[in-house]
C-alpha positions as CSV (number, residue, x, y, z in Angstrom):
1,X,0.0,0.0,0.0
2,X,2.8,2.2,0.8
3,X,4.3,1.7,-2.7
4,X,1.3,2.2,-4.1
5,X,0.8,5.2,-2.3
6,X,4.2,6.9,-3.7
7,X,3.4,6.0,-7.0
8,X,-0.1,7.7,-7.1
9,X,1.5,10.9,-5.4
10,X,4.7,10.7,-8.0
11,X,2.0,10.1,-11.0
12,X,-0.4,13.2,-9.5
13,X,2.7,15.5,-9.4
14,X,3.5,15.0,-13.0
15,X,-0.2,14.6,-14.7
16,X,-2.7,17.6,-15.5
17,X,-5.8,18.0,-13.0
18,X,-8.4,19.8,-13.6
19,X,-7.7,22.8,-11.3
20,X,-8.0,26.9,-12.7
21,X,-4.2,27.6,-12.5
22,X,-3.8,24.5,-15.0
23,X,-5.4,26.3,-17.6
24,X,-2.7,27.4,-20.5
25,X,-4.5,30.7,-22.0
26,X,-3.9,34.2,-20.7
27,X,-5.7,37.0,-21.0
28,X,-3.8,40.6,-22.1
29,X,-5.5,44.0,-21.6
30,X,-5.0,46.7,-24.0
31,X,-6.2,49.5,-24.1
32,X,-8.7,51.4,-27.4
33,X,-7.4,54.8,-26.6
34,X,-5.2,56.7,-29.5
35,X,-4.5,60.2,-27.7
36,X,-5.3,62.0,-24.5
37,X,-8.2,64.3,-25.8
38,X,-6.4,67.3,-25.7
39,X,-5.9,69.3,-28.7
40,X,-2.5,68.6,-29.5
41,X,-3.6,64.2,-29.3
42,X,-0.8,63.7,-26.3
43,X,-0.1,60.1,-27.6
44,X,-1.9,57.3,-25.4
45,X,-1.7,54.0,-27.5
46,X,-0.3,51.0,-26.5
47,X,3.4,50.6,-26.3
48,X,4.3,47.8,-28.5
49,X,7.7,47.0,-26.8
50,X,5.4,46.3,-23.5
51,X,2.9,44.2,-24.9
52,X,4.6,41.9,-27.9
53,X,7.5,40.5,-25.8
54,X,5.4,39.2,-23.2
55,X,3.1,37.9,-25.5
56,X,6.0,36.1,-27.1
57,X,7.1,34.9,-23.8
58,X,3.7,33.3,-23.1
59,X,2.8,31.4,-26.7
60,X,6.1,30.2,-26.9
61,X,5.5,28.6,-24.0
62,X,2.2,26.9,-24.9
63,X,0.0,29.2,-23.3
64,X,-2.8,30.5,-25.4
65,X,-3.3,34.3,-25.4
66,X,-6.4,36.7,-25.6
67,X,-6.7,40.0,-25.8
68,X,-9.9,42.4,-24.2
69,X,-10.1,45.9,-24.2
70,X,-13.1,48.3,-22.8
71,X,-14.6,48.6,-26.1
72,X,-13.5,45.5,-28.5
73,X,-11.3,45.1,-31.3
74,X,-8.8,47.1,-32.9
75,X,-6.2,48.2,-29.9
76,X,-3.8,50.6,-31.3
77,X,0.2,50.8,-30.6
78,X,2.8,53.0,-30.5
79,X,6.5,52.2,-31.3
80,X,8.1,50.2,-34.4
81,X,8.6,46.8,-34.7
82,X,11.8,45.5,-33.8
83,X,13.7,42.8,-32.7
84,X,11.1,40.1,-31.1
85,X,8.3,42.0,-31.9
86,X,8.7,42.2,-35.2
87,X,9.3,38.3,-35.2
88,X,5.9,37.8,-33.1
89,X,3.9,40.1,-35.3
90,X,5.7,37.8,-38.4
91,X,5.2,34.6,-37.1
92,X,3.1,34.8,-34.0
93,X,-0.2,36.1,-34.6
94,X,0.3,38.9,-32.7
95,X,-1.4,42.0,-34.2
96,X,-4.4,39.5,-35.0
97,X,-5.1,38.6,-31.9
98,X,-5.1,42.6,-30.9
99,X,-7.5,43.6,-33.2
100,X,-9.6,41.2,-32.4
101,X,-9.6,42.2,-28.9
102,X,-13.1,40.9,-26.5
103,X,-15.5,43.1,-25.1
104,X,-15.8,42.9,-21.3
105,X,-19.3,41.0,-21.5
106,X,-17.6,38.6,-24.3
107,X,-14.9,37.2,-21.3
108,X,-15.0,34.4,-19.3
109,X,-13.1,35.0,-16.1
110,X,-13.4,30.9,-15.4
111,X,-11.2,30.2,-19.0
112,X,-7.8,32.4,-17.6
113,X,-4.9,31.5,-15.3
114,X,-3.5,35.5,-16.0
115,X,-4.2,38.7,-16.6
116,X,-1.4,41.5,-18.1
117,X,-1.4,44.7,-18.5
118,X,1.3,46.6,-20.5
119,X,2.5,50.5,-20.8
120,X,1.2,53.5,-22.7
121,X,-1.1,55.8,-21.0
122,X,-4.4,54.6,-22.5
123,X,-5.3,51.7,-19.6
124,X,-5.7,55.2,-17.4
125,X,-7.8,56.5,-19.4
126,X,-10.2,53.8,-20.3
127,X,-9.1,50.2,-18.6
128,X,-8.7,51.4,-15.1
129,X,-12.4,52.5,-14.6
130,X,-14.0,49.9,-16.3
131,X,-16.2,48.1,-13.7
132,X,-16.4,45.5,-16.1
133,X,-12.8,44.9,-16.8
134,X,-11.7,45.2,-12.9
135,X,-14.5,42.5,-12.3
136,X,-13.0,40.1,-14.6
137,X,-9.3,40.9,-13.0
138,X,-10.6,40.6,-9.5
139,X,-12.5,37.0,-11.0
140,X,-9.3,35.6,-11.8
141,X,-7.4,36.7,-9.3
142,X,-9.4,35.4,-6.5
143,X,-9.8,31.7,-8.4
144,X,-5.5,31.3,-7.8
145,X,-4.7,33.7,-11.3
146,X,-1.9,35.9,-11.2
147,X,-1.9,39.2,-12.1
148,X,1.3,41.0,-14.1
149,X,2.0,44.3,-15.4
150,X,4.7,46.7,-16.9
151,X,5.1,50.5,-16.6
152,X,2.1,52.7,-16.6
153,X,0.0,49.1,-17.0
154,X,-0.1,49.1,-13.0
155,X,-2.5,51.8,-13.5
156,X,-4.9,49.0,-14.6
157,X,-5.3,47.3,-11.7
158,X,-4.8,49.9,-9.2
159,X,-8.8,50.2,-8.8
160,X,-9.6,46.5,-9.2
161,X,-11.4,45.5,-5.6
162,X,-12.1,42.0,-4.1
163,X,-14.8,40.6,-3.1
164,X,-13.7,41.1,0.0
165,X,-14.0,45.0,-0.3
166,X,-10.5,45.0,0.0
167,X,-8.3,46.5,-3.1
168,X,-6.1,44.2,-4.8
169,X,-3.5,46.2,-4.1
170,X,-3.5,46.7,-1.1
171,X,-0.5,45.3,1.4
172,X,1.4,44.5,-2.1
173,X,4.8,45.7,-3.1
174,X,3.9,46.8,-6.6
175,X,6.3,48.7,-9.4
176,X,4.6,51.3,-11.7
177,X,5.6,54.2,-13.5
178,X,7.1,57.1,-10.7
179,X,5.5,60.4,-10.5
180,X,8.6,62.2,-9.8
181,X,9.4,60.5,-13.9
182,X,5.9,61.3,-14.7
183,X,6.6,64.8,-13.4
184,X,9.9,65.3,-15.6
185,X,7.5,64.4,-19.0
186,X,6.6,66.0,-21.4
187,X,4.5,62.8,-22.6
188,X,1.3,64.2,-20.6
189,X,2.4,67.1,-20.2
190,X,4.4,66.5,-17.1
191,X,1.1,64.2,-16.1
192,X,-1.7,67.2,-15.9
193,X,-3.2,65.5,-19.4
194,X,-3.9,62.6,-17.3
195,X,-6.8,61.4,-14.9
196,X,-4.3,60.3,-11.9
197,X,-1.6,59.7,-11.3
198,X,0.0,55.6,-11.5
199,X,2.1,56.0,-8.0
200,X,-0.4,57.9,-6.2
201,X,-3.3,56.1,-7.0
202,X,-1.2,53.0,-5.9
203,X,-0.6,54.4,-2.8
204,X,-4.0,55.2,-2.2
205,X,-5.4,51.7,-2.7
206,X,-2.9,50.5,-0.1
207,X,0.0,49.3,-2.3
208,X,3.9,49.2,-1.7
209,X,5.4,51.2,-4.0
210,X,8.3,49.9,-5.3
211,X,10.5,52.5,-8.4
212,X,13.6,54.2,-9.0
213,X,13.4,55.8,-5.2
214,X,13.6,52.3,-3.7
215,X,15.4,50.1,-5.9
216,X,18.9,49.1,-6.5
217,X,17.7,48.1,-10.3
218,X,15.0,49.7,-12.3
219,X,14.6,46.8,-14.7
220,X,14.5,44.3,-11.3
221,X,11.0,42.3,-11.8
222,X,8.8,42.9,-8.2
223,X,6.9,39.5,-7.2
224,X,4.2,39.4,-4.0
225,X,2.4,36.6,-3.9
226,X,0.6,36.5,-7.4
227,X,1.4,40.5,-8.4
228,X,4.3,40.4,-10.9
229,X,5.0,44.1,-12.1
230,X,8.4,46.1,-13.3
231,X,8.8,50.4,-13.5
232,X,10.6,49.8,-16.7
233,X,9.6,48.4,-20.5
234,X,12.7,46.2,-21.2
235,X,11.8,43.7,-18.4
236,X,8.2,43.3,-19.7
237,X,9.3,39.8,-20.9
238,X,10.8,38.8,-17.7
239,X,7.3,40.0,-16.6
240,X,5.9,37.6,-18.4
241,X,8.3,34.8,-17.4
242,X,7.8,34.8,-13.9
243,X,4.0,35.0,-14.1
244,X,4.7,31.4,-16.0
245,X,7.2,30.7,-13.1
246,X,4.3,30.7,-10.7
247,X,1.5,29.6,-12.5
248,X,3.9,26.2,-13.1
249,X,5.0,26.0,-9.4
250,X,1.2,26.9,-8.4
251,X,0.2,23.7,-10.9
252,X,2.2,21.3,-8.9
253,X,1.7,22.6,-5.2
254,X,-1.7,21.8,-6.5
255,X,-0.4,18.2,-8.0
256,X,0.9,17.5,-4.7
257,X,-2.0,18.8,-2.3
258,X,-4.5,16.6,-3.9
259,X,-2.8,13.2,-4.2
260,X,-3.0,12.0,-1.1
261,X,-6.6,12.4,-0.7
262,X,-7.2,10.7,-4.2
263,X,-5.6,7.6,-2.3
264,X,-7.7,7.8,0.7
265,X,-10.8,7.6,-1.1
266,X,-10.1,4.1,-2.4
């Protein structure tokens, strides 16, 4: 019985249950908006170099990747093409999937181990108070999904709330984009274009900021529990790495857990 009892833990740690973090498809969310409503059209797309190497990171490693967006469809970027995400745009499917971004009422929370959230200023605008969209973030979230972001893409989560009444947020050491950088900008004209602020509104949630003022390494990834973020775009893909790192690790905690009382039971 003891033998048999090994084998069915050692069999369990390497097969696939049916748990939520065993799911391989992510869910990425972009933001519609092209400028910042002002008369000059402060840019506010997308930033490509946020969003296409993570989304690299995660189909190469057999996860299946959706997009979402407040309105649907067509999410627009900023920034050329080069290096891997020219090659994922090539050979990856990645602009198709990004136009073909879901509606809030067109997701199913229950289908996603992740949610990520990249830079450019548009998720302030239009992601971060969408009831709709925090819902879905706060749905997977609280089923064992982890949440990642880059930059300015903190911004997007900031306001998503538990159904606790608690904010995600809070008690987390999160990275986002600094307002003392947001300050120096011209981008949004030293940040009065836009409607808060990514730190501040961090800090008011109950988050631990973590940026330039704090950290030996700006491109250093920041993990608390299942919060992945980084201040700066080049570590976007590392972003994306670790939230793979834990949704693996999560997938055999969960192997292991539920092997011994599959043996009990017979």
């Amino acid at each position: 019985m003891k033998n048999l009892l090994i084998a069915l833990i050692v069999l369990a740690f390497f097969s696939v249950p049916a748990q939520s973090n065993d799911l391989k498809k992510i869910l990425i969310i972009a933001s519609n908006v092209e400028d910042m409503g002002d008369p000059d059209k402060h840019d506010a797309r997308n930033n490509l170099w946020e969003y296409a190497p993570p989304y690299h990171v995660f189909v190469s490693h057999g996860y299946d990747v959706e997009f979402a967006s407040a309105s649907g469809g067509v999410v627009p970027f900023m920034m050329e093409p080069v290096g891997i995400s020219s090659y994922t745009i090539k050979y990856e499917g990645f602009l198709e999937r990004a136009n073909s971004s879901l509606a809030p009422d067109q997701i199913k929370p229950d289908e996603y181990a992740a949610v990520f959230i990249g830079g450019g200023y548009g998720t302030l605008f239009d992601v971060a108070s969408n009831k709709k969209l925090l819902n879905v973030m706060a749905a997977i979230y609280e089923k064992g999904g982890v949440i990642g972001s880059s930059g300015h893409g903190a911004g997007g989560f900031a306001n998503v709330k538990l159904s606790s009444g608690k904010f995600l947020v809070e008690g987390k050491q999160v990275a986002g984009f600094p307002d003392s950088t947001e300050k120096e900008k011209s981008w949004a004209k030293q940040g009065s274009l836009l409607p808060f602020f990514v730190e501040k509104q961090l800090r008011k949630n109950g988050a631990l900021i973590i940026n330039k003022d704090n950290i030996a390494d700006k491109h250093d990834v920041i993990i608390d529990g299942r919060i992945v973020s980084t201040m700066f775009l080049p570590s976007a893909a590392l972003v994306a790495k670790e939230m793979i790192i834990l949704l693996e690790n999560d997938k055999r905690i969960n192997k292991s857990i539920q092997s011994p009382s599959n043996v009990s039971g017979d």
